[in-house]
LOLUM-391430 format. One record per atom (N, C-alpha, C): x, z, y. Coordinates in steps of 0.05 Angstrom, whole numbers. Layout:
residues N
+--------+--------+--------+
!     c1 !     c3 !     c2 !
+--------+--------+--------+
!      X !      Z !      Y !
...
+--------+--------+--------+
//
This chain:
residues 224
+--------+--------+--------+
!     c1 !     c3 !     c2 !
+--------+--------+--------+
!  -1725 !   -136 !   -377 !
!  -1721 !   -119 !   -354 !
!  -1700 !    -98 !   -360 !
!  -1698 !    -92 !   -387 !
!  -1681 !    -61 !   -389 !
!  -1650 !    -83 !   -398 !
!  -1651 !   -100 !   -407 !
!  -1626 !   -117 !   -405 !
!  -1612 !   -125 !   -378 !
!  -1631 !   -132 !   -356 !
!  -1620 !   -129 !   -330 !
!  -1609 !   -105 !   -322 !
!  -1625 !    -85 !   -329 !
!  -1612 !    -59 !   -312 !
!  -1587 !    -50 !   -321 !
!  -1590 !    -59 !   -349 !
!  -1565 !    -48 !   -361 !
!  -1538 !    -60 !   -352 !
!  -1543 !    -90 !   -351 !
!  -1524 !   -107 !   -333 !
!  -1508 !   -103 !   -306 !
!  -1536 !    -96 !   -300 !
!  -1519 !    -88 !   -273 !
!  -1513 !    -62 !   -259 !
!  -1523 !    -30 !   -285 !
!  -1498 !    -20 !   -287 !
!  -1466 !    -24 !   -298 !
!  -1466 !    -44 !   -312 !
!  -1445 !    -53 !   -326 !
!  -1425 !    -64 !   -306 !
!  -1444 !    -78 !   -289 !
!  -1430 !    -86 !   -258 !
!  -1416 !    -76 !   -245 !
!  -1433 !    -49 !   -236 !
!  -1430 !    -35 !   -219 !
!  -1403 !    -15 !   -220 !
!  -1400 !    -13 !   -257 !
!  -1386 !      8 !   -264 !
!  -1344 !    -14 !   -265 !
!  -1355 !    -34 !   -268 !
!  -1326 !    -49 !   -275 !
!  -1320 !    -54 !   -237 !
!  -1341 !    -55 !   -219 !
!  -1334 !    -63 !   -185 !
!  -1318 !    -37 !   -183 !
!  -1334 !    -12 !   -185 !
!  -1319 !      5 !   -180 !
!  -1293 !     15 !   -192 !
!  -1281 !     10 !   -218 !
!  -1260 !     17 !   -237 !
!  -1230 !     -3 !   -221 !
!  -1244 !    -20 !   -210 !
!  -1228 !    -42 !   -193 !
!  -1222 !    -37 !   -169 !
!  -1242 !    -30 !   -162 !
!  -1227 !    -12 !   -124 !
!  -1208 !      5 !   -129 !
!  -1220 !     27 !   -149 !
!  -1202 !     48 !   -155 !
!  -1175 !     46 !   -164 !
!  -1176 !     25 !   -179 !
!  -1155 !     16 !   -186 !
!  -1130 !      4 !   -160 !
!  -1135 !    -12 !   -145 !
!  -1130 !    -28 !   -111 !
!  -1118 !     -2 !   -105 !
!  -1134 !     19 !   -104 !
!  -1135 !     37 !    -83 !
!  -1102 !     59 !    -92 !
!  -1102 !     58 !   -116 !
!  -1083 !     79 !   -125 !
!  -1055 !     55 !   -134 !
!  -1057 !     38 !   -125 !
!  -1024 !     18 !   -131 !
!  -1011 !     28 !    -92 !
!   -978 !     28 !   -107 !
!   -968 !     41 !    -85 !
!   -963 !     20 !    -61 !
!   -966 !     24 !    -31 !
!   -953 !     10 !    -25 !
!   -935 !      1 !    -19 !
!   -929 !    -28 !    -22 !
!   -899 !    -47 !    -13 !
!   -878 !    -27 !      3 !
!   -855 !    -21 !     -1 !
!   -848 !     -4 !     14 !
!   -821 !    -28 !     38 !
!   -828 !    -29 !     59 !
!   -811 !    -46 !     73 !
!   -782 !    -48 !     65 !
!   -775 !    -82 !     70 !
!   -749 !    -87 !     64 !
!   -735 !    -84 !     96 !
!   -713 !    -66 !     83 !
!   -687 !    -65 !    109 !
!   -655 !    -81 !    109 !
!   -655 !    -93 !    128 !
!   -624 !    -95 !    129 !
!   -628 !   -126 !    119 !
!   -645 !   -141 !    133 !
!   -648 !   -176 !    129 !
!   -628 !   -194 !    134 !
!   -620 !   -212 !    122 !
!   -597 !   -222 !    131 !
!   -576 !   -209 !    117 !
!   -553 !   -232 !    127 !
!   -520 !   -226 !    108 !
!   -517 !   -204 !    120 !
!   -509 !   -188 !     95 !
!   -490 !   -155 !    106 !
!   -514 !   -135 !    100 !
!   -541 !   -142 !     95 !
!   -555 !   -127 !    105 !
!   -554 !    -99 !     78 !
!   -543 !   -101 !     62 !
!   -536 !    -70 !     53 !
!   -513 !    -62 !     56 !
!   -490 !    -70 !     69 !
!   -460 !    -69 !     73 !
!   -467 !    -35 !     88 !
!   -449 !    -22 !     81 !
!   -440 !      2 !     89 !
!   -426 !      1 !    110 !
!   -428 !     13 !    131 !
!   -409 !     22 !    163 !
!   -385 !     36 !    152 !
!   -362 !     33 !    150 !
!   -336 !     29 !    150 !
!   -323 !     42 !    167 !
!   -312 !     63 !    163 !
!   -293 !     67 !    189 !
!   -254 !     61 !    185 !
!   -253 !     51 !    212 !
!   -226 !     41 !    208 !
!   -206 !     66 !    217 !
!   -182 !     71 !    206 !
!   -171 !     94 !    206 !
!   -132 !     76 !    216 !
!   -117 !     93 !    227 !
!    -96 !     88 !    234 !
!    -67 !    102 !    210 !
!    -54 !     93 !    203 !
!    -43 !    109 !    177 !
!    -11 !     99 !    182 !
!     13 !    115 !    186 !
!     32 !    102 !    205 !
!     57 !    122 !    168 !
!     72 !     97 !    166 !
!     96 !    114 !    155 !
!    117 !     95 !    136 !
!    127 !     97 !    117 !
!    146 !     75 !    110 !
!    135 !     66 !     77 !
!    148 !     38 !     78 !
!    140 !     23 !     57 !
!    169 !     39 !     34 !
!    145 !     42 !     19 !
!    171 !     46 !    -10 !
!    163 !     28 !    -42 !
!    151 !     11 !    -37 !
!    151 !     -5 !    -48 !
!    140 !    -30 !    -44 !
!    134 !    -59 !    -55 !
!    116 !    -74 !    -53 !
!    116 !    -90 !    -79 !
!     85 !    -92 !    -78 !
!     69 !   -107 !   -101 !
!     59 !   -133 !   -106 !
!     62 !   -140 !   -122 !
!     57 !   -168 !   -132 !
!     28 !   -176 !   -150 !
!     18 !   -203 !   -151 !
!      3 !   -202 !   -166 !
!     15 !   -223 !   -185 !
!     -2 !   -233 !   -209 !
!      3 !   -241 !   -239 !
!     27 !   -268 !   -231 !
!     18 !   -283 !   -211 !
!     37 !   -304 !   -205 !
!     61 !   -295 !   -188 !
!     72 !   -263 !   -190 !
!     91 !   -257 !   -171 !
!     95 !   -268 !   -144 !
!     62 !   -266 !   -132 !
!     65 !   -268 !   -104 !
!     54 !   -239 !    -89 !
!     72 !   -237 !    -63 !
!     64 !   -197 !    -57 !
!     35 !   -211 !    -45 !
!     25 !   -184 !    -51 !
!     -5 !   -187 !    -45 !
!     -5 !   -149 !    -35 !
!     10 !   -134 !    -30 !
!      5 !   -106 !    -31 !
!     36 !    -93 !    -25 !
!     30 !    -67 !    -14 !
!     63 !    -56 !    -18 !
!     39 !    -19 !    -11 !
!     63 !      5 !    -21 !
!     65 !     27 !    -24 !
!     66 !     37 !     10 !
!     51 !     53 !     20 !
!     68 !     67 !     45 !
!     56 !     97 !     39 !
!     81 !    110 !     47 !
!     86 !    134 !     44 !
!     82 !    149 !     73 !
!     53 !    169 !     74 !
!     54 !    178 !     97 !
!     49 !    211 !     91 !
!     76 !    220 !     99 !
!     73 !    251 !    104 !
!     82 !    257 !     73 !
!     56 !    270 !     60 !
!     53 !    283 !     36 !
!     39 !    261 !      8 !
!     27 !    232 !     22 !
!     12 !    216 !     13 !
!     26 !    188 !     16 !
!     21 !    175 !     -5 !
!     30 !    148 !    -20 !
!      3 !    139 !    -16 !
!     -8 !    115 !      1 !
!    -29 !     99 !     -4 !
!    -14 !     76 !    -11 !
!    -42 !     59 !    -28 !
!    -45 !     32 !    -37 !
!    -47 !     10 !     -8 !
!    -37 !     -3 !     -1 !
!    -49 !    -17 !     22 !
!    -50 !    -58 !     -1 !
!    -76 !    -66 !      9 !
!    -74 !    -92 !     -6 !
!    -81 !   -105 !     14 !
!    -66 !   -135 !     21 !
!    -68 !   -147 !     43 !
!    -72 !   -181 !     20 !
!    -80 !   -194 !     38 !
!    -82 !   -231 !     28 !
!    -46 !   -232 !     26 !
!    -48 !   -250 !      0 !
!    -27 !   -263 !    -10 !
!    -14 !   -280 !     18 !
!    -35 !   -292 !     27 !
!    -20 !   -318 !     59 !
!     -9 !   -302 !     83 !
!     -6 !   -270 !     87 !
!      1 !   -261 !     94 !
!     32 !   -248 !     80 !
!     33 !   -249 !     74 !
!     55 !   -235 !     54 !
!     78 !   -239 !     73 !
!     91 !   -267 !     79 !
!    117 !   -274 !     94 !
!    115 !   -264 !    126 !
!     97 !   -263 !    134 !
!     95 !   -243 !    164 !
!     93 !   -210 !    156 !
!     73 !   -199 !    139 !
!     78 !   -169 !    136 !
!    114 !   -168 !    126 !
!    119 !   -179 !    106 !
!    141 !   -172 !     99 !
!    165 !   -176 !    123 !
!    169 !   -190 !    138 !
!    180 !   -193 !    165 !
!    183 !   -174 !    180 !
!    161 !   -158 !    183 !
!    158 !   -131 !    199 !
!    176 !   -112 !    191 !
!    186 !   -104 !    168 !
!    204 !    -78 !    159 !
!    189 !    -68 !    138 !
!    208 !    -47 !    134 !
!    193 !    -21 !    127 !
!    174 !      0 !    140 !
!    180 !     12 !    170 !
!    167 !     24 !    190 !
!    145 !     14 !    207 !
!    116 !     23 !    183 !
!     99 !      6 !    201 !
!     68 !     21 !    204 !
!     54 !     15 !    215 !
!     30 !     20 !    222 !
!      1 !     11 !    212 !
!     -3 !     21 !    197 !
!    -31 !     -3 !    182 !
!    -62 !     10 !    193 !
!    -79 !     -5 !    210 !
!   -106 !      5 !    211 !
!   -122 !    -11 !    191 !
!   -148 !      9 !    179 !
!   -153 !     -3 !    160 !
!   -170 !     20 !    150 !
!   -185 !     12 !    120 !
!   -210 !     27 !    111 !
!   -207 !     35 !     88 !
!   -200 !     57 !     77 !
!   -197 !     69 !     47 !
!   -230 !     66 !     30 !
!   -217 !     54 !     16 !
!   -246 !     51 !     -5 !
!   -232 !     50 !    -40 !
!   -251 !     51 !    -60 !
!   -250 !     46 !    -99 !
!   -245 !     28 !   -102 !
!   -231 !     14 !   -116 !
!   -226 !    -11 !   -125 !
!   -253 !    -11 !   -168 !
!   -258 !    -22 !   -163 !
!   -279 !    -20 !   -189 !
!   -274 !     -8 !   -210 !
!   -238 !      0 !   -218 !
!   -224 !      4 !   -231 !
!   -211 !     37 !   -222 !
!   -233 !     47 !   -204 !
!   -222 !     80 !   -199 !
!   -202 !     82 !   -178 !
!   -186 !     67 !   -173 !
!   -159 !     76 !   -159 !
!   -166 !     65 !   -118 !
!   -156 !     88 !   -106 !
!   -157 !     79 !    -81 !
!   -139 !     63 !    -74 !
!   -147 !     48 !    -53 !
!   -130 !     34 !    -39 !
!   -144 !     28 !     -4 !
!   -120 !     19 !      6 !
!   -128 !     14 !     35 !
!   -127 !    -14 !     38 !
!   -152 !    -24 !     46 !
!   -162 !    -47 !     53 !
!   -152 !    -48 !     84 !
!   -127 !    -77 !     94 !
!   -122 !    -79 !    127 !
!   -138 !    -89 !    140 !
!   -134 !    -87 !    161 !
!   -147 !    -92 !    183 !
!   -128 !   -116 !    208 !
!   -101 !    -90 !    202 !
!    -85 !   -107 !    215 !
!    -57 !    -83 !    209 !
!    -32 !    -95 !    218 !
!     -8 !    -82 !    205 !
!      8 !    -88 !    235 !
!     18 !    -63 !    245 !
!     37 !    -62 !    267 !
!     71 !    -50 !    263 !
!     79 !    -70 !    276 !
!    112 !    -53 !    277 !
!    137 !    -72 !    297 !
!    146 !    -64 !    306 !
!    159 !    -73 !    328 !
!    153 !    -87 !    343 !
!    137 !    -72 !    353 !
!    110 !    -86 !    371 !
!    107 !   -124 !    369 !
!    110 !   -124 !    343 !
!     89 !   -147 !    334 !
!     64 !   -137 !    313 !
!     35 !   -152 !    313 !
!      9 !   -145 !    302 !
!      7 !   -165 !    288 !
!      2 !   -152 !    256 !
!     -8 !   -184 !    228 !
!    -40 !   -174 !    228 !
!    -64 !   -191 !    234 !
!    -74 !   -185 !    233 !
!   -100 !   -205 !    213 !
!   -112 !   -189 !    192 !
!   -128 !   -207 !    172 !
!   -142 !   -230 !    179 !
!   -123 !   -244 !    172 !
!   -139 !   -269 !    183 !
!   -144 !   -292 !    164 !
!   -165 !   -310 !    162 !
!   -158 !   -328 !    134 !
!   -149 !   -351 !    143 !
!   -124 !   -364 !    118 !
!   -106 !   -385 !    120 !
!   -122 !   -403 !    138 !
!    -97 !   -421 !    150 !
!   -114 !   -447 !    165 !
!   -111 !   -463 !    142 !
!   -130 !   -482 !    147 !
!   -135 !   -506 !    126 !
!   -118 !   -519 !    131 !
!   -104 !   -540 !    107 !
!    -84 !   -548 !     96 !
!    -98 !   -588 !    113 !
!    -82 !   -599 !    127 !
!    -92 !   -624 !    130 !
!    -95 !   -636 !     96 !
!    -78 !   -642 !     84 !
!    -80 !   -657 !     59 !
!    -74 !   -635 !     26 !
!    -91 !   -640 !     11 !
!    -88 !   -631 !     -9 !
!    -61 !   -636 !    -23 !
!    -56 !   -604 !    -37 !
!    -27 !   -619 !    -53 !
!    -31 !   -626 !    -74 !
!    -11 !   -638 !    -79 !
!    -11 !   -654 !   -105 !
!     -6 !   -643 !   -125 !
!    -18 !   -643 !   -152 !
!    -15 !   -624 !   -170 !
!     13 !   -627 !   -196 !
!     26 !   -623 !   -198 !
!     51 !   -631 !   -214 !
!     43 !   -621 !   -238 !
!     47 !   -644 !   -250 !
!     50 !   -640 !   -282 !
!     74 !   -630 !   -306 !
!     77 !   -612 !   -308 !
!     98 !   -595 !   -331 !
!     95 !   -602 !   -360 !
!    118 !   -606 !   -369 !
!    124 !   -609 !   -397 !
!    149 !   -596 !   -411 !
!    152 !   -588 !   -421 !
!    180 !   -569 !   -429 !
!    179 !   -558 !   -461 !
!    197 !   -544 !   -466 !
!    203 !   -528 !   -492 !
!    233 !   -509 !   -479 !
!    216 !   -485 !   -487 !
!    234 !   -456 !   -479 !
!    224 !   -432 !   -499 !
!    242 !   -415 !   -493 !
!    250 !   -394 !   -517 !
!    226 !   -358 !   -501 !
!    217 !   -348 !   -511 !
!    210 !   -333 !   -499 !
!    218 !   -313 !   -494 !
!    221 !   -300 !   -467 !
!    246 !   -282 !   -465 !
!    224 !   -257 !   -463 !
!    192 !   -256 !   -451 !
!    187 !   -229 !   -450 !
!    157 !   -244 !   -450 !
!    140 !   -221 !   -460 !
!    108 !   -224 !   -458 !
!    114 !   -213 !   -420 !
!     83 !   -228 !   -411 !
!     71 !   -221 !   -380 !
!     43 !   -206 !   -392 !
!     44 !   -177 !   -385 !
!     26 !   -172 !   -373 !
!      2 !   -157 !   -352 !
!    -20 !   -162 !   -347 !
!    -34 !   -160 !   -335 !
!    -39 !   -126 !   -327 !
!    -53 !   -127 !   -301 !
!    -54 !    -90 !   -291 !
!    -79 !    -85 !   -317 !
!    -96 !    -85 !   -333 !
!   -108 !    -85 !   -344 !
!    -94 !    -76 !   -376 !
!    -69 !    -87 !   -378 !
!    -53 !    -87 !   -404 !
!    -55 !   -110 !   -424 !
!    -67 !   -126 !   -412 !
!    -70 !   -153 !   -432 !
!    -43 !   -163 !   -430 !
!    -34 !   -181 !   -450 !
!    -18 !   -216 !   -451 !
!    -28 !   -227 !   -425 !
!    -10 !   -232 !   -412 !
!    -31 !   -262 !   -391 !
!    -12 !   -281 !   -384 !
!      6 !   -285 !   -405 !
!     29 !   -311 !   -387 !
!     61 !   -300 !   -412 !
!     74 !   -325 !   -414 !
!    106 !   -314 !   -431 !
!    118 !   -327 !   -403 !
!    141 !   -305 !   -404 !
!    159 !   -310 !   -385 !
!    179 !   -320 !   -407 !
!    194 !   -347 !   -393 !
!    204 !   -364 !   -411 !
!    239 !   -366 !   -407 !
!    246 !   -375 !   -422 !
!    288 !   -365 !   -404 !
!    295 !   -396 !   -393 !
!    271 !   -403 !   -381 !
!    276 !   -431 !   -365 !
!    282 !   -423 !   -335 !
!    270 !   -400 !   -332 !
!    250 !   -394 !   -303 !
!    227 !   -402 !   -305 !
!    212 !   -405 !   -330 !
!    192 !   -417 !   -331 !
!    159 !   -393 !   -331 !
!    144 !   -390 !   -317 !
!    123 !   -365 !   -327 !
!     94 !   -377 !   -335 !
!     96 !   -378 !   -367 !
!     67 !   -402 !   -375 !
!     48 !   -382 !   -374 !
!     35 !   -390 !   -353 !
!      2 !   -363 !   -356 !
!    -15 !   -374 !   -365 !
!    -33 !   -363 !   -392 !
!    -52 !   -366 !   -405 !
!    -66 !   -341 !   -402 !
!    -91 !   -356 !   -410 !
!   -114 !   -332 !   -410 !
!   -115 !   -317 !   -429 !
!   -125 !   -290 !   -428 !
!   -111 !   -262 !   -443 !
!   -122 !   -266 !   -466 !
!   -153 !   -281 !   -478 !
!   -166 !   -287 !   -502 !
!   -153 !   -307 !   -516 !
!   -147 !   -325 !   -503 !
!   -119 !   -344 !   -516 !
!    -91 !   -323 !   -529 !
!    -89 !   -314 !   -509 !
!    -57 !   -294 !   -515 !
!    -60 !   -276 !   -534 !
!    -80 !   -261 !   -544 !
!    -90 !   -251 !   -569 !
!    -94 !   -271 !   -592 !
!    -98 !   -292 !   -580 !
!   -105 !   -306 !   -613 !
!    -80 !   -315 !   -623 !
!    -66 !   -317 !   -605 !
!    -29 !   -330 !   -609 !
!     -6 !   -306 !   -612 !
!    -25 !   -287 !   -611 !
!     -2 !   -256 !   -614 !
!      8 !   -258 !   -649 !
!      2 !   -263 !   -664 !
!     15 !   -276 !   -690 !
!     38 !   -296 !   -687 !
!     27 !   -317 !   -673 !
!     55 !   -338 !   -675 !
!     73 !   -336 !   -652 !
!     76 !   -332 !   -627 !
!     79 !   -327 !   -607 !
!     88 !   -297 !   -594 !
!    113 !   -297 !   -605 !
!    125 !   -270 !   -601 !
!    150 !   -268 !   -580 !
!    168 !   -255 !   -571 !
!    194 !   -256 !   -553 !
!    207 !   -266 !   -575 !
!    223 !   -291 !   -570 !
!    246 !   -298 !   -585 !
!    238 !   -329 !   -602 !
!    209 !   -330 !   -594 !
!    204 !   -350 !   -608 !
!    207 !   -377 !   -581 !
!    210 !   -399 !   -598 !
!    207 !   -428 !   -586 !
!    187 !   -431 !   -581 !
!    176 !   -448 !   -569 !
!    151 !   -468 !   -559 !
!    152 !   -490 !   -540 !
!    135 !   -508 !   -546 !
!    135 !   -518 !   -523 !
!    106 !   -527 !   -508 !
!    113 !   -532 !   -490 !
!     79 !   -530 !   -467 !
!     78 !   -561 !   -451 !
!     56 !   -563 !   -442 !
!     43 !   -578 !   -420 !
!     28 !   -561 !   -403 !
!     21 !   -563 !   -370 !
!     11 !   -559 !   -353 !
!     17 !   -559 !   -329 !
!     -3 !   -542 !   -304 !
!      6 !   -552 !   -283 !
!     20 !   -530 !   -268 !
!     38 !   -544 !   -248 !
!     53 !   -525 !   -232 !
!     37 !   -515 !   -210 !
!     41 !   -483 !   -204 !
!     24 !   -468 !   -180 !
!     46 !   -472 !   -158 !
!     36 !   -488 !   -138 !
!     58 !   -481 !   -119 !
!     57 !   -464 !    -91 !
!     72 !   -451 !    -84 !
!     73 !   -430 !    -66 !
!     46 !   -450 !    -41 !
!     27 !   -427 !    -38 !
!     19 !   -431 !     -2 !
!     27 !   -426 !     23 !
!     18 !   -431 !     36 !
!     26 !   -431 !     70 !
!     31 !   -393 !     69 !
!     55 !   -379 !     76 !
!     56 !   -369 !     81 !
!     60 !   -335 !     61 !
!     63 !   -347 !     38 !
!     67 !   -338 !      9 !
!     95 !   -328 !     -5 !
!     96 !   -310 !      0 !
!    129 !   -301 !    -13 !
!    124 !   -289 !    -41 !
!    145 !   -302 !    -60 !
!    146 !   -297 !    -83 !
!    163 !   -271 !    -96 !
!    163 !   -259 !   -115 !
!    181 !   -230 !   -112 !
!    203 !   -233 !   -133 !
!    202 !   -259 !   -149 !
!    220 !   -265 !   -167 !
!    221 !   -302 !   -162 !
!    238 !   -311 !   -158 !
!    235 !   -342 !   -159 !
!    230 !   -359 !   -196 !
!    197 !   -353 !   -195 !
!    202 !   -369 !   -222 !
!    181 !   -395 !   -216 !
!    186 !   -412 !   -235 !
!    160 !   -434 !   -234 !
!    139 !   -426 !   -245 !
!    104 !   -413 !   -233 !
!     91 !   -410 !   -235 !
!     69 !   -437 !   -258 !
!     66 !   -431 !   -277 !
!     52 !   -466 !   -300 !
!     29 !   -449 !   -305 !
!      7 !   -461 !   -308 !
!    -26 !   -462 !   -318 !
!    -23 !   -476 !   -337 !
!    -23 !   -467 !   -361 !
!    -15 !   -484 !   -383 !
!    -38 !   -497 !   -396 !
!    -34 !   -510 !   -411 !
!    -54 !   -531 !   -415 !
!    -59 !   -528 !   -442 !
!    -29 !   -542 !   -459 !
!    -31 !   -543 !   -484 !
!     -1 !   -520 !   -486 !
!      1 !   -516 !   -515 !
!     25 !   -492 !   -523 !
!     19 !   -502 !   -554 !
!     62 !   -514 !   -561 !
!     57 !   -515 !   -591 !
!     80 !   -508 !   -601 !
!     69 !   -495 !   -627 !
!     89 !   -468 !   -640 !
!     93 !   -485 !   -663 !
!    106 !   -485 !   -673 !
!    118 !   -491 !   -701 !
!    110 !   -521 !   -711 !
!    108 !   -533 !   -687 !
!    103 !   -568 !   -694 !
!     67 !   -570 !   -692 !
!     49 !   -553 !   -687 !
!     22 !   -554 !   -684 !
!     20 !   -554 !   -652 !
!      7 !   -560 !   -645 !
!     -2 !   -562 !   -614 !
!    -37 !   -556 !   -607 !
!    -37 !   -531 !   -588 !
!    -66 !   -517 !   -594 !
!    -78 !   -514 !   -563 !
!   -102 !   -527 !   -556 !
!   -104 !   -532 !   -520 !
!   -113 !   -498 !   -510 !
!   -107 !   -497 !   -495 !
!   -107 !   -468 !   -477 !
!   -123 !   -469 !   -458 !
!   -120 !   -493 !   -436 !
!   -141 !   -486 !   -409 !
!   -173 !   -481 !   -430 !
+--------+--------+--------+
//
């Protein structure tokens, strides 16, 4: 009898330690913003009117960006590479609406919207699709190195070659080859040619190569 009772205070005391427990967990606090976008920040688009004083390229010297100078202020404006040959068309005197935001890397820049000037409008739009894939061309050569390429970061990312040739390799490759692989040295490479897209202007005419293999002093060492 006194083994029962004891039991089923024993019961009584673990039912209750368990509600209490239920009772003090917080609750679920509702999810907002379901669906794509649903933490995306409201944006406001701003009008920013004044002259280009420079334009920017990325690693394959295609413009992807140019400088406009308005008033007292120099913004960043970064537009799609497939736009490049219509913004650049427009002039220098132009109109950009669009959204200032950080690039991950600290520095502002203005994200378009759309770019006006002689009353024609470029407006962000993505490439049309290509009916047929291009064909990928295969590179083979030996050239002298006329300058290291590099990256906004400050890495190696590519030797510009005195072919017109620009072999881009990846920057952990280009460190391991910073011993043999200097300006002035020979080499020679395999890989593939990047060729311009629909609507792509280049800021130096060189042949863009993804190199494959690169061999220095009669050794040959693969890269992709």
């Amino acid at each position: 009898m006194r083994k029962n009772i004891i039991f089923s205070i024993l019961i009584g005391i673990l039912s209750f330690a368990s509600v209490s427990t239920l009772m003090a967990q917080p609750k679920p606090h509702p999810r907002h913003g379901h669906g794509p976008g649903g933490n995306s920040q409201l944006n406001q688009v701003a009008t920013y009117s004044g002259s280009v004083t420079e334009w920017a390229f990325n690693d394959d010297f295609v413009y992807d960006g140019l400088y406009l100078k308005t008033g007292e202020t120099t913004l960043f404006v970064k537009f799609p590479p497939h736009l490049g040959q219509q913004i650049r068309s427009l002039g220098n005197n132009i109109s950009v609406n669009g959204v200032l935001r950080y690039t991950p890397e600290g520095r502002q820049e203005l994200k378009m919207v759309s770019v006006t000037a002689k009353g024609q409008t470029v407006y962000d739009q993505k490439p049309s699709p290509r009916a047929l894939p291009q064909q990928e061309s295969f590179i083979t050569g030996n050239a002298k190195v006329k300058q290291m390429q590099i990256n906004k970061r400050g890495e190696a990312c590519g030797y510009i070659l005195d072919n017109g040739v620009v072999l881009r390799i990846p920057p952990h490759i280009a460190l391991q080859l910073s011993q043999m692989v200097q300006v002035g040295s020979t080499i020679g490479y395999t890989g593939i040619e990047k060729e311009l897209k629909d609507g792509q202007v280049q800021a130096q005419n060189y042949k863009i190569v993804r190199s494959q293999t690169i061999s220095v002093n009669g050794t040959q060492y693969m890269v992709k």
